[in-house]
N, C-alpha and C positions, 0 to 999 in steps of 0.2 A: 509471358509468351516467348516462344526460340530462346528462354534460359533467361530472359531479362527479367530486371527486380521490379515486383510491384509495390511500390509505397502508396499510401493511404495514408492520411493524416500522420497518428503518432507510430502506424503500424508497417511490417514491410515484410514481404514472403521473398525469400533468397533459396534459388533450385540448392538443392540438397540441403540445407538449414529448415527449424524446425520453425510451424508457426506462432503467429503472437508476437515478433520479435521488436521488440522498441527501437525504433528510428529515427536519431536526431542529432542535434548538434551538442556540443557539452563544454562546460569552463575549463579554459589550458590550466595543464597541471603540471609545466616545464618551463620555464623560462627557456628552455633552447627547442621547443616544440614548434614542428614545419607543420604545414598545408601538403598538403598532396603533391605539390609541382614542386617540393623540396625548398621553397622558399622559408624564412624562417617569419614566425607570426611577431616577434619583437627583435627589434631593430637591435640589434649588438651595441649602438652606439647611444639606446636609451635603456638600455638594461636595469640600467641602475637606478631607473626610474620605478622599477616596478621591483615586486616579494608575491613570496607564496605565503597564504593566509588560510587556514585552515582547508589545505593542501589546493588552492584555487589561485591562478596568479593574478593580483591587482595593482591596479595602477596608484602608485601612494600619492602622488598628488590628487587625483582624481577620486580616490578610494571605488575606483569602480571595476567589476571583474569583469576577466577581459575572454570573449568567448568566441569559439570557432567561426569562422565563416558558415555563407547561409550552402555555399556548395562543398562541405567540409563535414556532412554527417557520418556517423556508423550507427552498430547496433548498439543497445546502452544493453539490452539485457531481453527476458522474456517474461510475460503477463501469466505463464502457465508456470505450476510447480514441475520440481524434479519429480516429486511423490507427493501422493497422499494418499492418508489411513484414516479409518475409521477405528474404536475401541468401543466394541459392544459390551455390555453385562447384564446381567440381571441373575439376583443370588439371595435366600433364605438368611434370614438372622433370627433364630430363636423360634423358629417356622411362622410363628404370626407378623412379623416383619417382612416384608419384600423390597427390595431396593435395587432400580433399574438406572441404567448411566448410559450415554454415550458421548465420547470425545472425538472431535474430528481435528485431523491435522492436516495443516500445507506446509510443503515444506521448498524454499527456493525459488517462489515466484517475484515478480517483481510487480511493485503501482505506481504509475504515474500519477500524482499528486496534486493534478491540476486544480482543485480548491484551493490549497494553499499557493499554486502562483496565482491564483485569480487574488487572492491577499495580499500579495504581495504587489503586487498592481494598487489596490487602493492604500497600500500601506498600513494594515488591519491585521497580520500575522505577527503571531508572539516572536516569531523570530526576530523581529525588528526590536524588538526588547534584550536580545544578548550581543553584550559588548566586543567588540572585537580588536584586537590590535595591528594597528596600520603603520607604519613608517615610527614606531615604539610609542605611540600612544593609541592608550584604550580608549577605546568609545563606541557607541551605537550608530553606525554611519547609515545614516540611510540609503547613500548612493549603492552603499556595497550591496545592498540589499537589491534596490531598485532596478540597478543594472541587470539582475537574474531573473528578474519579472519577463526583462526580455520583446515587451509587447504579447505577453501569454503565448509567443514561437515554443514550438515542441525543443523542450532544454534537457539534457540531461542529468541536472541537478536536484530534478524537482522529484526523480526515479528515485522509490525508496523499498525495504525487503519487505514484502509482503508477507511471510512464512506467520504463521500464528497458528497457536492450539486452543481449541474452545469445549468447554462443556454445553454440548449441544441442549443433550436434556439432560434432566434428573427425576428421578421420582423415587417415595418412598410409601408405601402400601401399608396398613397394620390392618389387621383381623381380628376387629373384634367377636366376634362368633364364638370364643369357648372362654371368652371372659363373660359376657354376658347369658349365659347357658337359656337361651330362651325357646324353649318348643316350638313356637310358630314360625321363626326367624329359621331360616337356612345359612345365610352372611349376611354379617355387618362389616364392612370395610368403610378405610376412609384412606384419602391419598389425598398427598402432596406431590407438587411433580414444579416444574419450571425448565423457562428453555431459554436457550442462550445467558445462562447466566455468570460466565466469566470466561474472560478469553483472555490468553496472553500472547503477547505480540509488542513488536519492534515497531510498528506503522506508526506514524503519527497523526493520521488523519482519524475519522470516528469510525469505519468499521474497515476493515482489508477485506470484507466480501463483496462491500457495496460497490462494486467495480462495472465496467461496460467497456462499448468497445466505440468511445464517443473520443473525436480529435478535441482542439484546445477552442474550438466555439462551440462543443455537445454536436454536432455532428455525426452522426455514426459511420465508421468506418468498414465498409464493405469489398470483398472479396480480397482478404488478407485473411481471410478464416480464422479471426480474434473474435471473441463475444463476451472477453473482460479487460480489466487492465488497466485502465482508466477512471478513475475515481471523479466523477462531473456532476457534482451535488445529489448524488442519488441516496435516496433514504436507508438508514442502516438498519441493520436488524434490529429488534429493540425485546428487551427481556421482558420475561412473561411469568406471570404466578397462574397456577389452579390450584383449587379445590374439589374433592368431587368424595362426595359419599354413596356407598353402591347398599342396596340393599334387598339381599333376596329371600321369596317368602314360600 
């Protein structure tokens, strides 16, 4: 209201900006990176305490990344795509054959990934299985990890691209009718068909649709006009086979 931001959990509507917009805090990515008041977030005279680690800066004795203040948020990105398409068909093969398709695409959205910091909390996400190199030695630190858990705080690290292309359905029809030339029989068909049967995508969670508009305790998030975004253990789509034999007399 009078142009002021309204934040909701991980969501936030800024006048002229679009909505969905992810709002949070995120791991320094500068050793000489300030806070808002221009102070600088690592002290010049411990500099050398710390590296950047897979472009995150951490503390090498501590192996722990080190992250913005809690009054130190922006936008991380947005839960809606830039575009999306649909790819319809359906097209004759040898005229007894039919074969129907559709792919749906998103493309430039972003998920919040909160199962995987809930993992990262009990320390149960594979990531904790890749080694990392801290102050020139590799190893699996858990602190590096732990510290991004955050206390499940809305992080921007946890923000991953959601764009993915799926073959929604598929089916394939045959006719049998003038193989079997039978007087009483008008069609025999027989189809196969399935849906959601492959999708590809960057996400690493189990579906980039199964998203909501739920803060980092499931929550839902209200009047920030988001209704995805958030991935908070919601069930994913799951692939499906038919059968179906048609027969008319």
């Amino acid at each position: 209201m009078n142009g002021a931001d309204i934040i909701n959990g991980v969501f936030s509507i800024r006048e002229g900006q679009e909505i969905g917009l992810f709002y949070m805090r995120d791991p320094l990515t500068s050793l000489e990176q300030t806070r808002p008041d221009g102070t600088p977030y690592i002290d010049p005279a411990t500099k050398s305490d710390f590296e950047i680690v897979n472009g995150i800066v951490v503390n090498k004795n501590t192996k722990q990344a080190i992250i913005t203040d809690a009054d130190d948020q922006k936008v991380i990105g947005s839960a809606y795509p830039r575009f999306n398409a649909s790819f319809i068909n359906t097209f004759n093969i040898y005229r007894n054959l039919v074969v129907s398709f559709q792919w749906d695409w998103y493309q430039g959205n972003k998920i919040y990934n909160l199962v995987n910091q809930w993992l990262y909390r009990d320390r149960q996400s594979k990531d904790y299985d890749v080694p990392l190199n801290i102050a020139g030695q590799s190893g699996t630190y858990v602190n590096y990890y732990n510290s991004l858990y955050n206390s499940v705080q809305p992080l921007g690290y946890f923000i991953e691209d959601g764009s993915f292309l799926r073959l929604r359905d598929l089916s394939l029809t045959y006719d049998f009718t003038s193989n079997l030339n039978l007087k009483w029989v008008r069609q025999v068909a027989l189809t196969l068909a399935g849906r959601n049967l492959v999708t590809f995508t960057d996400y690493s969670g189990l579906d980039p649709e199964a998203t909501g508009n739920e803060d980092s305790q499931g929550n839902a998030a209200v009047g920030v006009g988001a209704v995805k975004g958030s991935d908070y253990f919601r069930v994913p789509n799951l692939k499906s086979y038919q059968i179906s034999l048609n027969i008319g007399f």
